[in-house]
N, C-alpha and C positions, 0 to 999 in steps of 0.2 A: 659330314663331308663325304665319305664313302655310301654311294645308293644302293648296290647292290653290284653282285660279281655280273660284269659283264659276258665276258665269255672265259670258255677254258679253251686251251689250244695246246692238242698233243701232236707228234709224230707219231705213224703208223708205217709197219714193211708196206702196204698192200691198201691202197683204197679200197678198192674192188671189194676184197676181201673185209675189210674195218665198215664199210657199208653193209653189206650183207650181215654183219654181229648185231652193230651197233641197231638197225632198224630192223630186223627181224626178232632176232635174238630178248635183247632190251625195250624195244619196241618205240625208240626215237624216233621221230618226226624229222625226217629227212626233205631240208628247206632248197639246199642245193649242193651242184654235184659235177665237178669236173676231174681231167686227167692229172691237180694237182692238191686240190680240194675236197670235203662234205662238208657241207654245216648242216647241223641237227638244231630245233629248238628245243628246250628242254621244258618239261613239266609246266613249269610256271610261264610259258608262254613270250618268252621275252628271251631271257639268257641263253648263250648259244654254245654248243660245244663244237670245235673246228679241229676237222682231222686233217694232217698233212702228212705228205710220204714226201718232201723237200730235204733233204740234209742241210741245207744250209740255212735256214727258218730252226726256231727254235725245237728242242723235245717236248718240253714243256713250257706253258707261261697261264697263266691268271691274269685276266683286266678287270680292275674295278672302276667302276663309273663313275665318275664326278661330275657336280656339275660346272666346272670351271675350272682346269687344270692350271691355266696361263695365270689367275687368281690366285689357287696354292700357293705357285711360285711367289709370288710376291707378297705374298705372307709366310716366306716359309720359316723367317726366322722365329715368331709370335707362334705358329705351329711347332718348331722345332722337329721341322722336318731338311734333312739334306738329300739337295735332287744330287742325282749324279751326273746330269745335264739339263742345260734347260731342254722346257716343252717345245715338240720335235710335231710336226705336222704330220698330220696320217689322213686318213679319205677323206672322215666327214667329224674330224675335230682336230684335238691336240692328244699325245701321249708323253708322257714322261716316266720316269722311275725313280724313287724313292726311299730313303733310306731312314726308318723311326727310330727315336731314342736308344731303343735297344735292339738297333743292329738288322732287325727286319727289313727286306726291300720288297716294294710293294708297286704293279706297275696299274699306274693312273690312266685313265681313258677320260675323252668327252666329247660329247657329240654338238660343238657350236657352230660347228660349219653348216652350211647351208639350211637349218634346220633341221634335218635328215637324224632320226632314231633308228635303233641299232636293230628293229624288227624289219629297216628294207633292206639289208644288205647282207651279204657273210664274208665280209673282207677282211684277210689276215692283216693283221694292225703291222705285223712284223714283216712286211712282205715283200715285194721285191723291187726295184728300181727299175726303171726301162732296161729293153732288151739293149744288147751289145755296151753295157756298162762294166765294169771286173767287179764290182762288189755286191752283188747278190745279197737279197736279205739283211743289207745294213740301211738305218734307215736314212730318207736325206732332211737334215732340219734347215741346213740354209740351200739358197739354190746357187747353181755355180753363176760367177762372172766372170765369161770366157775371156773379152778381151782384156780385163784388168789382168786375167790370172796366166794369161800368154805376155803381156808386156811383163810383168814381174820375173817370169822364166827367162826370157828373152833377156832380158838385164841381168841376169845373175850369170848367163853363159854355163853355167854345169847342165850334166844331164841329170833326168830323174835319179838312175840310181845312184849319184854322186852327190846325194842332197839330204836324205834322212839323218838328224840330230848332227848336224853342222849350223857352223854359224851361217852360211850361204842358206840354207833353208828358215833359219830363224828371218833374215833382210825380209827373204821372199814373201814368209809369213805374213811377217808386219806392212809390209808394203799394199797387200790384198785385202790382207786385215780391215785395213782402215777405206775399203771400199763399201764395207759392209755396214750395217747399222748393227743394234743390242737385236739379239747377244751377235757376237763375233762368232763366225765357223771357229771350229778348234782345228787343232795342227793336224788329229787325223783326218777333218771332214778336207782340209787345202790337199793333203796326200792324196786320195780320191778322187777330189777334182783334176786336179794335174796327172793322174794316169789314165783316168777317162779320156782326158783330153788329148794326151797320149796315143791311144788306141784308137781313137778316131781321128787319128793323122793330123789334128790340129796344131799338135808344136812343131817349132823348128829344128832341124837336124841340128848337132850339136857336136856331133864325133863320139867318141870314146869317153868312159868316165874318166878321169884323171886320177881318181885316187884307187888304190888296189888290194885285192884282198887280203888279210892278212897270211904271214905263211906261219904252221900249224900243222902238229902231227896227223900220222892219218886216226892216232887214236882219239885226238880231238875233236877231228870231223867229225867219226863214225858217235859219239858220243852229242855232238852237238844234232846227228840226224836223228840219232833217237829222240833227243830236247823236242825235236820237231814234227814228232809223229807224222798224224796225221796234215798237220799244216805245213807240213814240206809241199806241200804244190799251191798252194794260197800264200806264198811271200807277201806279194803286194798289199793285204788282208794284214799284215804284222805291227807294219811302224807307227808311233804311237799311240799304242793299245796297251795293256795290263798285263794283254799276255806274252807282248815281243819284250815287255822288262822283267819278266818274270825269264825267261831265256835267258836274257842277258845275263840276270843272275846269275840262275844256276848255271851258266856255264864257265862264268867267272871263278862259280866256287872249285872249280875243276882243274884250276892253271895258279901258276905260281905269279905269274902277272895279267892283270886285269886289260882288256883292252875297254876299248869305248862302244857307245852302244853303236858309233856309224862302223865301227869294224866288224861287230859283230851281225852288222845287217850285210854288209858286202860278203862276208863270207857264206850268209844265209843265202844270200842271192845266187851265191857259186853252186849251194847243195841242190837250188830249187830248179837248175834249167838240168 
């Protein structure tokens, strides 16, 4: 199943600088080289190591090459392997990620697109979405449909941020949903779509959200910006993800009543402008 490690992909402070180690130093075969990029081939003439100075691309990641990612899938239960989503389109194949019997996650690569092998190019698999998008370095597996996903909003009447884990975003959901063939966008790839969409002036004004944020000490806030570190200014980046319920959580565990997870988005919304 597994051919070999396709590439390794680290973060670096300093291209400049991580060039200069890496190919003098080490003495890596430097393939190409921009103001966000290096890729090196390594020894065995194939496998690539890709340096990036991106924060929002991974620190690390490992691809190994398969020759048929979209195939795993569909055998993944005879494998007994659990994706964590299906296989998600990248340059010049599919990639997925993976999770083995014992807990291991493993991210899949493959090169069926166009025929194209991984010695003509050094494109981060993880990389970035066209410019003037909000979500940087998430990848995109289905592609949007603008006008299904403007009629759907237009019908529901709320604004975006009056929509995260309500039953008005569930309608919307399902309404777009079923525009799509296998597999369906998930509820985060529709969030995405609909603030892109957002940002490029494509939906309609709508007024004010109707619903409001909850009211809450100032110890709760200051406790809930902490929850938020560094993702206090990437909100949009939260709703349905692992890590805006992991918030939820712990900030539930902090209050003697629970609110819901759309109260605790409007309040994140409050800390993020």
């Amino acid at each position: 199943m597994i051919r070999k490690v396709d590439r390794v992909i680290l973060r670096v402070p300093s291209i400049e600088a991580a060039v200069r180690y890496y190919q003098g130093t080490l003495g890596l075969k430097l393939v190409r080289q921009d103001a966000r990029i290096a890729s090196f081939r390594l020894a065995d003439d194939d496998s690539e190591l890709v340096l990036h100075a991106d924060p929002d691309l991974p620190a690390e990641a490992t691809y190994y090459l398969v020759d048929d990612v979209r195939d795993l899938y569909r055998r993944r239960e005879a494998l007994k392997l659990k994706f964590t989503s299906p296989p998600a389109p990248v340059s010049r194949g599919y990639k997925a990620a993976v999770r083995d019997p014992f807990g291991t996650v493993l991210l899949l690569l493959d090169r069926k697109a166009q025929g194209e092998s991984s010695a003509n190019s050094s494109v981060i698999e993880d990389g970035k979405p066209p410019a003037g998008t909000l979500f940087a370095g998430v990848a995109q597996r289905v592609a949007v449909k603008r006008d299904a996903l403007i009629a759907a909003y237009t019908a529901i009447g709320r604004t975006a941020d009056d929509l995260p884990y309500t039953p008005h975003f569930e309608t919307l959901y399902n309404d777009y949903a079923k525009q799509h063939g296998e597999p369906p966008p998930t509820r985060e790839e529709v969030w995405r779509h609909l603030l892109n969409l957002r940002k490029a002036g494509k939906l309609p004004k709508l007024g004010e959200a109707k619903s409001k944020p909850p009211a809450v000490t100032d110890e709760s806030r200051a406790a809930l910006r902490d929850m938020l570190g560094k993702d206090i200014g990437k909100r949009d980046r939260l709703p349905y993800t692992e890590r805006f319920d992991q918030i939820v959580n712990d900030f539930n565990a902090t209050r003697k009543r629970r609110l819901s997870p759309h109260l605790v988005w409007r309040l994140v919304a409050t800390l993020a402008k």
